[in-house]
KEVOTOR-222195 format. One line per field, with one value per residue (C-alpha): residue number from 1; residue in one letter; x, y, z. Coordinates in steps of 0.02 Angstrom, whole numbers, plus 50000, padded with zeros to 5 digits. Example, Ala and Ser with C-alpha at 12.3 -4.5 7.8 and 13.67 -1.06 7.14 Angstrom:
2
num: c(1/2) $
residu: c(A/S) $
c1: c(50615/50684) $
c2: c(49775/49947) $
c3: c(50390/50357) $
This chain:
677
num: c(1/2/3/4/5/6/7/8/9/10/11/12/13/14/15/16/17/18/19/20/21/22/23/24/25/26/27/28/29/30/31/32/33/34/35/36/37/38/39/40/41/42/43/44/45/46/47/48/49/50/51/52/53/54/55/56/57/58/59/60/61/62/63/64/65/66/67/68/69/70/71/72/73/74/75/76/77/78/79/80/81/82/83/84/85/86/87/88/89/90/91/92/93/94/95/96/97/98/99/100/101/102/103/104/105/106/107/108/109/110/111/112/113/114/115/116/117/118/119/120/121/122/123/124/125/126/127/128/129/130/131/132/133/134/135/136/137/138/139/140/141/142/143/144/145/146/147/148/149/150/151/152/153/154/155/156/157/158/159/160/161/162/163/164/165/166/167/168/169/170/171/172/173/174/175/176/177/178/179/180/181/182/183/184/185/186/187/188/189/190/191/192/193/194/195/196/197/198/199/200/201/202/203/204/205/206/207/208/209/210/211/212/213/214/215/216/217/218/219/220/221/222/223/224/225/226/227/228/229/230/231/232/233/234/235/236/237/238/239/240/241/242/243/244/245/246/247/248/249/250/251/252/253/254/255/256/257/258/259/260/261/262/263/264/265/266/267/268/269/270/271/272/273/274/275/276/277/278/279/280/281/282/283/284/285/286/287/288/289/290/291/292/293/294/295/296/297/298/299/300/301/302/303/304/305/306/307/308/309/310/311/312/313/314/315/316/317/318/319/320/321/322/323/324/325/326/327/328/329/330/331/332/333/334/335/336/337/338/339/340/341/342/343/344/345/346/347/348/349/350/351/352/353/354/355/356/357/358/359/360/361/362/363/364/365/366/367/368/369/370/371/372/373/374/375/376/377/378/379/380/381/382/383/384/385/386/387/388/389/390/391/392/393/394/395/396/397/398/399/400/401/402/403/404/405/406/407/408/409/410/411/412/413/414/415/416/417/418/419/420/421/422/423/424/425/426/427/428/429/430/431/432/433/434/435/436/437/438/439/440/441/442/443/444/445/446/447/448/449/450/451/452/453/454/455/456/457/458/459/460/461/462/463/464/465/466/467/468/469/470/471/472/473/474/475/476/477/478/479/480/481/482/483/484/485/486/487/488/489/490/491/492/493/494/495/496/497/498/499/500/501/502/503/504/505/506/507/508/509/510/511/512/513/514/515/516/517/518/519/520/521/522/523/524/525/526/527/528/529/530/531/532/533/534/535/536/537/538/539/540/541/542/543/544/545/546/547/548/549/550/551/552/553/554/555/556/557/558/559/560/561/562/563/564/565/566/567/568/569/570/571/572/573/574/575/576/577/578/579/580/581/582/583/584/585/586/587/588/589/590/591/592/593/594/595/596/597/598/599/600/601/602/603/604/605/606/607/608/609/610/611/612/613/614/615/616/617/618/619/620/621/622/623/624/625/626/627/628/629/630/631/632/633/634/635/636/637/638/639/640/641/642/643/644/645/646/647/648/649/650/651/652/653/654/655/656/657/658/659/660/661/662/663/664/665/666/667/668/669/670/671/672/673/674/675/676/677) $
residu: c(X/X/X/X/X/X/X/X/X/X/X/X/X/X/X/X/X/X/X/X/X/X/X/X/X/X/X/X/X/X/X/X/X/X/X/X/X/X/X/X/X/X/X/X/X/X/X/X/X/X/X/X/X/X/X/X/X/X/X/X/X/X/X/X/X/X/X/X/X/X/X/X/X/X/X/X/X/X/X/X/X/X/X/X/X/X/X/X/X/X/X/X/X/X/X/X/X/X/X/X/X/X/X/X/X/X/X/X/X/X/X/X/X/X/X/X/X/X/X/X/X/X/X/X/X/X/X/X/X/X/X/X/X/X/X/X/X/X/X/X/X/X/X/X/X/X/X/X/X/X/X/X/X/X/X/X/X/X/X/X/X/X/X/X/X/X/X/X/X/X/X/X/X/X/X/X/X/X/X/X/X/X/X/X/X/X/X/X/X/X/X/X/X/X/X/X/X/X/X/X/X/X/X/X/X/X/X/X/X/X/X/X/X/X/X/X/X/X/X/X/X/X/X/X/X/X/X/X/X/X/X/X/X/X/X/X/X/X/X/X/X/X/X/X/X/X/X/X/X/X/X/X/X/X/X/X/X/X/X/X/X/X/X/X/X/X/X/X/X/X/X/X/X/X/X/X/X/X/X/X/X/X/X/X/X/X/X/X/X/X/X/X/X/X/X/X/X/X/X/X/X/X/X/X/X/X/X/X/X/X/X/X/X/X/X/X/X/X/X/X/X/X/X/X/X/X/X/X/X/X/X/X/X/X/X/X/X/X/X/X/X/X/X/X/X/X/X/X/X/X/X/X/X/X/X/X/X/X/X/X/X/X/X/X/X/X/X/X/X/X/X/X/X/X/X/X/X/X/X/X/X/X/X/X/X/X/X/X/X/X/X/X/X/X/X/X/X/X/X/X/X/X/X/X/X/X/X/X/X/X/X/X/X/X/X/X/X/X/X/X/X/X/X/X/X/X/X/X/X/X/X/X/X/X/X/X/X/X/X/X/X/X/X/X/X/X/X/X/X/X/X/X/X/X/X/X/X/X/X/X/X/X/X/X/X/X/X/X/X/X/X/X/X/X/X/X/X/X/X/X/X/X/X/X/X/X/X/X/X/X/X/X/X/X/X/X/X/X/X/X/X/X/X/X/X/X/X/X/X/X/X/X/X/X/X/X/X/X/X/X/X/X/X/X/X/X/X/X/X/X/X/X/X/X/X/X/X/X/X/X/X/X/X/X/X/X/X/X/X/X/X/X/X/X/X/X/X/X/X/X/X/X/X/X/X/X/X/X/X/X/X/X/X/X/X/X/X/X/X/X/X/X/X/X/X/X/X/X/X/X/X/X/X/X/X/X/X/X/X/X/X/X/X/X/X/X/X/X/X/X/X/X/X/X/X/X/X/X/X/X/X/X/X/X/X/X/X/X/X/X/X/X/X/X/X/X/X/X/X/X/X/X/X/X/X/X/X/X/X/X/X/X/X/X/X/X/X/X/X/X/X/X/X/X/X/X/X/X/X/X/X/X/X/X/X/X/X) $
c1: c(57420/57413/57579/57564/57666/57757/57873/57744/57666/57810/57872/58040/58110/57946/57874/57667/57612/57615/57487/57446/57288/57391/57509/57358/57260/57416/57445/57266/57269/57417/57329/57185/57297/57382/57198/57181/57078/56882/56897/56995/56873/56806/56978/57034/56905/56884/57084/57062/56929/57046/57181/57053/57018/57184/57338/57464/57629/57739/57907/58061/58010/57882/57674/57559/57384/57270/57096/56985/56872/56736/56817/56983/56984/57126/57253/57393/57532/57600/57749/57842/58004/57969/58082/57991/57930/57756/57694/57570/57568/57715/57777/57956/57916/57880/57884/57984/57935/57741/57661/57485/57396/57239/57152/56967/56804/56817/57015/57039/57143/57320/57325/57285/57426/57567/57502/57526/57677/57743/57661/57779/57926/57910/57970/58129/58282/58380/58234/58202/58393/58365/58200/58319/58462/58399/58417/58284/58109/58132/58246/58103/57991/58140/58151/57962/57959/58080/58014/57845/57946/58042/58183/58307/58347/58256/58107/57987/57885/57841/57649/57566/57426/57490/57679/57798/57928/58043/58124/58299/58426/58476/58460/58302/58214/58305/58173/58170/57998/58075/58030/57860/57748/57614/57482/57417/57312/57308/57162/57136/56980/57041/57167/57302/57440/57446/57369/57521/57648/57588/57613/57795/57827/57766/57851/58022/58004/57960/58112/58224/58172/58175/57972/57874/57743/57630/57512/57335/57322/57147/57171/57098/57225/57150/57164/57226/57172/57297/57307/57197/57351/57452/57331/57299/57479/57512/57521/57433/57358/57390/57251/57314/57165/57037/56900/56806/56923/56845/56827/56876/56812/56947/57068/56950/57029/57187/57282/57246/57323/57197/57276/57239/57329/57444/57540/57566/57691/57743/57773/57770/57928/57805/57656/57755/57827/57653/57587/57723/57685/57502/57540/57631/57483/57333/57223/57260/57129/57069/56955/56792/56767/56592/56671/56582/56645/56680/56679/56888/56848/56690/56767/56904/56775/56639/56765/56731/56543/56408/56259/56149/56278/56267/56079/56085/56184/56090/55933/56014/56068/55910/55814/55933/55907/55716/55702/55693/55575/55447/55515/55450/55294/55242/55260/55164/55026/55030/55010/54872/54771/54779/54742/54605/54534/54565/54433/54546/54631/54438/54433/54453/54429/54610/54635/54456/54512/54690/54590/54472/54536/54675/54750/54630/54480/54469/54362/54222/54343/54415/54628/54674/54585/54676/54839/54818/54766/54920/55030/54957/54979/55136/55186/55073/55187/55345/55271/55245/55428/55438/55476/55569/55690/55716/55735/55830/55948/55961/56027/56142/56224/56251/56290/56336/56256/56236/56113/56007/55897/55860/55804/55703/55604/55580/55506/55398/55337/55298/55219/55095/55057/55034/55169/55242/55392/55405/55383/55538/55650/55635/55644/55824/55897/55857/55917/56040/56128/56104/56167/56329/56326/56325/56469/56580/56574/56741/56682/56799/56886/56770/56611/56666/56592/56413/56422/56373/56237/56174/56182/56183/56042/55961/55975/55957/55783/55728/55766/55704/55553/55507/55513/55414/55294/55302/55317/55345/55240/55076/55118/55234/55058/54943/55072/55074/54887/54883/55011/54931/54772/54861/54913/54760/54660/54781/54735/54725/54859/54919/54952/55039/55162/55229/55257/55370/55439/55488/55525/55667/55721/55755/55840/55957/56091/56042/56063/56134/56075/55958/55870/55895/55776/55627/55629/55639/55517/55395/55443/55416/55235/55202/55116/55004/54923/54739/54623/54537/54674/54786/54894/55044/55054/55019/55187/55299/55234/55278/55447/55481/55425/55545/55694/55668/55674/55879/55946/55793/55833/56006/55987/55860/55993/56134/56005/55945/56135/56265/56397/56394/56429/56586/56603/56600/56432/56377/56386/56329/56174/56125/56132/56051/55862/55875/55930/55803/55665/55698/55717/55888/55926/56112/56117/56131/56292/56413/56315/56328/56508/56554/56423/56362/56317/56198/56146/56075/55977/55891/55862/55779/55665/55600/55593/55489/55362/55349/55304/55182/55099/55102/55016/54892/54821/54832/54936/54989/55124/55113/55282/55452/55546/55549/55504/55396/55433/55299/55171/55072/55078/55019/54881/54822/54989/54948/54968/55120/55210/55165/55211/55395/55382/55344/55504/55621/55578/55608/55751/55825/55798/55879/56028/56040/56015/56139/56269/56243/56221/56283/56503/56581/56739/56770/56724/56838/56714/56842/56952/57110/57263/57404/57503/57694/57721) $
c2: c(57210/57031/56985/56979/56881/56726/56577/56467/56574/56561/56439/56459/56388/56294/56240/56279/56242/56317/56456/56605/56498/56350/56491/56565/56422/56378/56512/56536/56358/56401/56552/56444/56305/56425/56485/56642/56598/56504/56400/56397/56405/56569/56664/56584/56631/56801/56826/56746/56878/56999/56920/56914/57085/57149/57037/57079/57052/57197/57225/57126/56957/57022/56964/57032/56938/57021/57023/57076/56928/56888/56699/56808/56800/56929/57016/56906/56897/56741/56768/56618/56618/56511/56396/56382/56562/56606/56717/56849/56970/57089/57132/57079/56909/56789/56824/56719/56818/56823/56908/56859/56998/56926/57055/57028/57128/57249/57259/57411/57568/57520/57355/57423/57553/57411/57313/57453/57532/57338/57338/57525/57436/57291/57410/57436/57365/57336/57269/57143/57074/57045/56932/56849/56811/56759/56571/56549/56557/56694/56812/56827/56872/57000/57079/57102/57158/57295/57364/57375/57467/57589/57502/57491/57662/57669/57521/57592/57797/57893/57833/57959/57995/58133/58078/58235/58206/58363/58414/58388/58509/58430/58497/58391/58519/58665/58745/58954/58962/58815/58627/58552/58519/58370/58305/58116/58009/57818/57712/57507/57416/57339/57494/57387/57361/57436/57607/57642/57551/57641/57807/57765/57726/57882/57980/57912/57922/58098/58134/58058/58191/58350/58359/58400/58264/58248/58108/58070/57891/57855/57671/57582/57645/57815/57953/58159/58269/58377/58552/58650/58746/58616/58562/58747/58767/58572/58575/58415/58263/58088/57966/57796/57716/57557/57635/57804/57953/58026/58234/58234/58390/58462/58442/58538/58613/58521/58402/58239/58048/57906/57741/57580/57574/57440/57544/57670/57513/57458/57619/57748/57865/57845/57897/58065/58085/58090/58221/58320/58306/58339/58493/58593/58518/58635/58477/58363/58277/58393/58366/58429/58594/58541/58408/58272/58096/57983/58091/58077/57894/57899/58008/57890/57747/57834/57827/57651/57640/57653/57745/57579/57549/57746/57747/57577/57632/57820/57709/57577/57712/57827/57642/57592/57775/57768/57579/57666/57765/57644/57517/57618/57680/57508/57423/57582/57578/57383/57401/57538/57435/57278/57413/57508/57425/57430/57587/57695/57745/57788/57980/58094/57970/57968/58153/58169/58056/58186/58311/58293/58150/58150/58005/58090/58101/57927/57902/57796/57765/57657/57653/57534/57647/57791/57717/57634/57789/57872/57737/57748/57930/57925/57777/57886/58047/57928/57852/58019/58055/57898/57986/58158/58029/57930/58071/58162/58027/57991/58150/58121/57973/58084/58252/58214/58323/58483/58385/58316/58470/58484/58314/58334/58469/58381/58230/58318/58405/58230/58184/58349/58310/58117/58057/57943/57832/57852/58046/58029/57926/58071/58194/58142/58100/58291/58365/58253/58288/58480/58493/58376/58511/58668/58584/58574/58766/58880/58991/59128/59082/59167/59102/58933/58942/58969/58838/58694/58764/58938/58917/58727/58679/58848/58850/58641/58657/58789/58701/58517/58544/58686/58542/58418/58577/58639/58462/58285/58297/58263/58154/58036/58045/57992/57832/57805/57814/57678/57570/57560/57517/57369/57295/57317/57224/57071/56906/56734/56664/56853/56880/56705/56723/56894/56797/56674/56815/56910/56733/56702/56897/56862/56724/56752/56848/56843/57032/57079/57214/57089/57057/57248/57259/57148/57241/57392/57386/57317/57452/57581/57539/57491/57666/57628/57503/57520/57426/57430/57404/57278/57213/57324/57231/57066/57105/57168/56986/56901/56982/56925/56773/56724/56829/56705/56544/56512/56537/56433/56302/56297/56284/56128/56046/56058/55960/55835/55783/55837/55748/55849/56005/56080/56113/56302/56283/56180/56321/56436/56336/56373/56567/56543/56492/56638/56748/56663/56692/56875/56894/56917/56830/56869/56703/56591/56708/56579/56426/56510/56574/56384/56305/56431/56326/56224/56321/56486/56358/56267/56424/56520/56352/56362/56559/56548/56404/56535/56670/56587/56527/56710/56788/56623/56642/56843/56828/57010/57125/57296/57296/57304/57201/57082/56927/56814/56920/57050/56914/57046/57169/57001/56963/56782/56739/56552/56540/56653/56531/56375/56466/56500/56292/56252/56339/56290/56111/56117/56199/56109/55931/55986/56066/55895/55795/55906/55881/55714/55649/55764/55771/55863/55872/55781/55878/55881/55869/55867/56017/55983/56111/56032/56144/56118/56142) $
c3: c(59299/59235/59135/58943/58896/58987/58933/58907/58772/58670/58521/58467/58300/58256/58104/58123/57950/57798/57792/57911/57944/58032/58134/58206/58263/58319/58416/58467/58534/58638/58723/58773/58860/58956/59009/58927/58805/58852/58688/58548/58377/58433/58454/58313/58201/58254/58221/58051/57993/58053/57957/57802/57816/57780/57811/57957/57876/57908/57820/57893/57896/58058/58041/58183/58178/58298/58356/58508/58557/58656/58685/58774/58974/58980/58880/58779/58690/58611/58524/58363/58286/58129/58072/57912/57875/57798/57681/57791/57642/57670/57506/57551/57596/57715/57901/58030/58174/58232/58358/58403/58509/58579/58669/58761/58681/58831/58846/58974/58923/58995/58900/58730/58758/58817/58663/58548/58619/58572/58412/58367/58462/58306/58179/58240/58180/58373/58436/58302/58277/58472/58452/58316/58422/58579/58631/58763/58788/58948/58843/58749/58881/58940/58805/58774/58947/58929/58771/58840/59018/58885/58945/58793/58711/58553/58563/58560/58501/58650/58688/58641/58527/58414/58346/58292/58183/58216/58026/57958/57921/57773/57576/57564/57688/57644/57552/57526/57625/57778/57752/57714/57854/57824/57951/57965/58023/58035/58107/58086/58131/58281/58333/58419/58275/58120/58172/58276/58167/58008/58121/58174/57979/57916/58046/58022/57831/57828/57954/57831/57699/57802/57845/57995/58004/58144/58158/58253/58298/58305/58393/58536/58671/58642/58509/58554/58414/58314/58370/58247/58235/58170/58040/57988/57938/57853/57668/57639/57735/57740/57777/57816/57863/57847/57942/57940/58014/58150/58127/57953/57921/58019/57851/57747/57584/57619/57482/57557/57482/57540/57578/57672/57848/57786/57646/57790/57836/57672/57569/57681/57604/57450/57533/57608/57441/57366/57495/57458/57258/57316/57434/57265/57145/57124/57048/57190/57291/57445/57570/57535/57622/57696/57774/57696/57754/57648/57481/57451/57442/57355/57188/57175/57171/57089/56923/56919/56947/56821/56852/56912/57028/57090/57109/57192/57310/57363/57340/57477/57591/57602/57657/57794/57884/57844/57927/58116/58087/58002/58127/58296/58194/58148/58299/58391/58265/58284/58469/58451/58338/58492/58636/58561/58376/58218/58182/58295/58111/58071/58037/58160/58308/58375/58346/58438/58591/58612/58601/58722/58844/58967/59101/59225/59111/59008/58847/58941/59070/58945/58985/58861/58743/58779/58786/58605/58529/58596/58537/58368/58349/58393/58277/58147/58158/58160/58004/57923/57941/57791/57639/57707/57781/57626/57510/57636/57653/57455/57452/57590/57500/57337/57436/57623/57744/57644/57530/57697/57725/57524/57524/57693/57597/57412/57517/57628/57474/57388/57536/57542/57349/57373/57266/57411/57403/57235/57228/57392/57293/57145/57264/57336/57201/57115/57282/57313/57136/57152/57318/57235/57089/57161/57316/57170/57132/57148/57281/57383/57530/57643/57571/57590/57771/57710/57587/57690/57801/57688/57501/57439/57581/57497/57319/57304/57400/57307/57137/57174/57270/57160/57018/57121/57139/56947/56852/56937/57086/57000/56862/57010/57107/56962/56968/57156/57149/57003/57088/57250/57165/57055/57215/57294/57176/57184/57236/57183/57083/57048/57235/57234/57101/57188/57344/57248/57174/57342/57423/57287/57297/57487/57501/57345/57422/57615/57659/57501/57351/57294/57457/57499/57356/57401/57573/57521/57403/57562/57684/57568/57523/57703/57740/57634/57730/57811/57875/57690/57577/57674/57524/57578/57734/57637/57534/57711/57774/57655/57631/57837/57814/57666/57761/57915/57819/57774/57941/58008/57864/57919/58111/58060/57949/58070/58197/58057/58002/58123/58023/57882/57953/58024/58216/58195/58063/58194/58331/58215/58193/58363/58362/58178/58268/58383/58193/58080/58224/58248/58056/58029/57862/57874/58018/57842/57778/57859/57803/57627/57618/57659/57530/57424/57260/57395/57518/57408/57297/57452/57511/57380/57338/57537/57514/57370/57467/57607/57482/57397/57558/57663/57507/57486/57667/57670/57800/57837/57960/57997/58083/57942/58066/58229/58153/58271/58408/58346/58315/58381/58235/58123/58051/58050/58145/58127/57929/57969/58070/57973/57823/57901/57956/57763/57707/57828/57827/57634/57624/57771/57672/57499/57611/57682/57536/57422/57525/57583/57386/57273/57244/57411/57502/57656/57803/57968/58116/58265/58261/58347/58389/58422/58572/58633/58789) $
């Protein structure tokens, strides 16, 4: 196994600069000149998001910036004792001694583990004071070395997944009924550091008070559930986490304390001492019993939101799980209408074809006949899963799973009385905030079982489909029925100004609520579509078209003026064509994050030229997604592409001419790390 660390990856008593920022280019620059590292700007800025994300300053003057990276040849550890120390966001200070854990994308098993044992080995005191008082370079190394062999007696946890902390004796645990037992678990995005640090912290705090506390690091070197056992008997859970914890439902009904990973570090005697509170506290926060996900989080948040923000988000998350299926139904109808006509959606004529044709016995001996028709009945029953899926998946966002099948039912029910999108969207939200009601009822212990797949998935379908049935389904209908007809009838300058309108929508926030919107809005009516009444596909057009343009834009301007973009921009600028072209507006987020007060403007004026153009030439899509890669599903592809042209080219120019003219700072185009050697 290749060495992690080695004398030449380490600085001792150096000043790198005054900001986490200059330590870790620092430090990423050394890793690439000793040829661990392909370049430099990648690893660095890949371990700077990290660092962004949450910062890596531990208590004791220790800071652990770490990242897995596509730009890392093989597993690395570069090590600085500071001789001016910098704040990495510990509460008790600076830090003076950094560890930089560089590990590659696909780091295998055994490396994760030595980089994590090293990571638990960092929060103790012996080990520490030695990094402190050694003189050279290799006693560095030796002392890394050893921890990572379990050669000194206490540096580092036992490597395993689960951590026990076996109780004190002491009064603190003394209790009549024996001491307080508490379960854990700790997770970080990346999984090297903090998830097994935050473990180590918790455990040693709650052996200082008398408690059993067992914890499930769920981190890249691997992750060994709790024994059902021992979570059955804990009093209450800790959840020390940045990420989602896997098998959450597992804690059900137990008094749980949400934090991020890093307090797990910080304030972790606090965080046992508020499990304990929890555990005796018969209002604490508990894990839903149906094991919903994220719901612990979500009613601590929820406090905070208004109702707009509430609906926005059910709203977003019914359209992101509906996208697949109007993605693979598109495209198939798409590629039915090319293989066998447009009047294959005529009627009965595909049902007619299935019915009576087979591979050995061809309409007319016609293949590519018989081949579109399939394809476009299949897209056609993956389309008709539109509106179950988005109410269903309203509901899950307001009710987690129990509120899935409800809202399954109340859309399939709009769909059978022709309320569409609209009836779907009314449909999830009524299940979804039944199922939510009737999840918060005090039920007996042994009906909590039947809660989540019996009575809530009952009762909620019964109640909001019955109202789509009794009251909203026809009125919604009558509304669909007029809205489809209003956009039907546009065209001229009406059809124009709601291309400007869905160009600006798109290129406002690049991916965010705003653009969310815009495409949701065209997805939605995109079952609509025919052959007859095309302005459905007119809008879903026109909404690609405008989503392509900023990262487009930006790719052009970092070819038209190379000097006025930074190196990274300027790599960016090359994945942004291959973004922009297969409609991924989120290519501009870097361009924007750097330049927002220039780059959003440009881009919304290009996105609104595109609009207006798309819905001037009728240009139309029947696939939600692909940009020109599907130019197949377009209609009148030509107008579509020199629509996207018109855009970028404008946007590109004010980009160019913003920053060239208006007041900006100076902008470093060589990037240099200086490395001692």
């Amino acid at each position: 196994m290749t060495q992690l660390i080695t004398a030449d990856l380490v600085e001792l008593d150096q000043n790198l600069g005054n900001s986490p920022e200059d330590v870790i280019r620092h430090l990423a620059g050394r890793v690439a000149a000793n040829g661990r590292a392909s370049e430099v700007e990648g690893l660095f800025t890949d371990a700077f998001a990290r660092e962004q994300k949450t910062a890596t300053g531990v208590p004791g003057g220790i800071a652990i910036p770490h990242c897995r990276s596509a730009a890392v040849t093989e597993p690395t550890l570069a090590m600085a004792r500071l001789s001016q120390p910098v704040d990495f966001g510990a509460k008790d200070g600076p830090a003076d001694l950094i560890f930089f854990i560089a590990a590659p994308a696909g780091a295998d098993q055994e490396h994760l583990k030595l980089l994590s044992k090293l990571a638990r080995s960092l929060i103790k005191k012996d080990f520490t004071g030695a990094l402190r008082a050694a003189t050279t370079r290799e006693e560095i190394v030796e002392l890394v070395d050893n921890a990572l062999a379990d050669k000194p007696a206490a540096a580092a946890a036992p490597e395993t997944a689960a951590t026990t902390a076996a109780p004190a004796t002491g009064a603190a645990g003394a209790a009549a009924g024996g001491p307080k037992r508490l379960v854990a678990v700790t997770a970080c995005p990346t999984g090297i550091a903090h998830t097994y640090m935050a473990a180590d912290s918790l455990v040693a705090a709650a052996k200082e008070v008398g408690v059993d506390l067992q914890v499930e690091t769920q981190g890249s070197s691997g992750a060994k559930p709790l024994d059902p056992a021992v979570i059955a008997a804990a009093d209450a859970v800790i959840f020390a986490v940045d990420v989602d914890v896997r098998g959450k439902e597992r804690f059900a009904g137990k008094p749980v304390i949400n934090a991020p990973v890093k307090r797990g570090i910080d304030e972790p005697a606090k965080m046992v001492q508020e499990a304990l509170d929890a555990a005796d506290n018969p209002h604490a926060h508990r894990v839903p019993h149906f094991g919903a996900e994220e719901q612990a989080e979500r009613e601590a948040t929820e406090k905070g939101e208004h109702i707009g923000q509430k609906l926005k988000r059910a709203l977003l998350t019914g359209v992101s799980y509906m996208i697949p299926f109007v993605a693979g139904g598109g495209l198939l109808i798409a590629l039915g209408f090319l293989l066998a006509g447009f009047d294959i959606a005529l009627g009965t004529k595909a049902d007619d074809i299935l019915a009576n044709n087979s591979l050995v016995n061809l309409p007319d001996g016609n293949l590519a006949l018989y081949l579109g028709t399939v394809a476009f009945k299949i897209g056609a029953l993956s389309m008709g899963f539109l509106v179950p899926a988005l109410a269903g998946y309203i509901a899950y966002a307001i009710a987690d799973r129990p509120g899935i099948a409800p809202g399954f039912v109340a859309g399939a029910v709009a769909g059978f009385m022709g309320a569409g999108f609209l009836g779907g969207i009314v449909g999830g939200l009524l299940a979804g905030y039944i199922a939510h009601l009737i999840g918060t009822w005090a039920v007996p212990r042994w009906l909590r079982g039947l809660m989540p797949v019996v009575i809530i998935p009952l009762l909620a379908s019964i109640v909001a489909s019955g109202a789509m049935f009794l009251f909203l389904g026809g009125p919604i209908a009558g509304l669909t029925a007029g809205l489809n007809g209003w956009l039907s009838g546009m065209s001229g300058a009406s059809a124009i100004v709601l291309g400007i309108i869905l160009g600006l929508m798109m290129c406002f926030d690049l991916g965010g609520p705003v653009n969310k919107v815009a495409y949701a809005f065209a997805v939605a009516g995109l079952g609509a579509g025919s052959a007859t009444n095309q302005a459905p596909w007119q809008i879903m057009a026109t909404v690609m078209a405008a989503g392509m343009v900023p990262p487009l834009a930006m790719a052009l301007a970092t070819v038209l003026d190379k000097k006025l973009f930074s190196l990274a921009e300027r790599e960016n600028g090359k994945a942004a064509w291959l973004l922009g072209a297969s409609f991924i507006s989120e290519g501009a987020i870097p361009f924007a994050a750097a330049d927002p007060l220039r780059v959003i403007p440009a881009s919304m004026v290009g996105g609104a030229v595109t609009g207006a153009l798309t819905m001037a030439f009728g240009v139309t899509s029947q696939a939600p997604h692909g940009g020109i890669f599907v130019f197949f599903a377009i209609g009148n592809v030509v107008m579509f592409i020199v629509s996207i042209l018109a855009g970028t080219v404008v946007t590109a120019l004010i980009v160019v001419a913003l920053k060239r003219w208006a007041a900006r700072k100076a902008v470093d185009t060589v990037e240099t790390v200086p490395v001692s050697v």
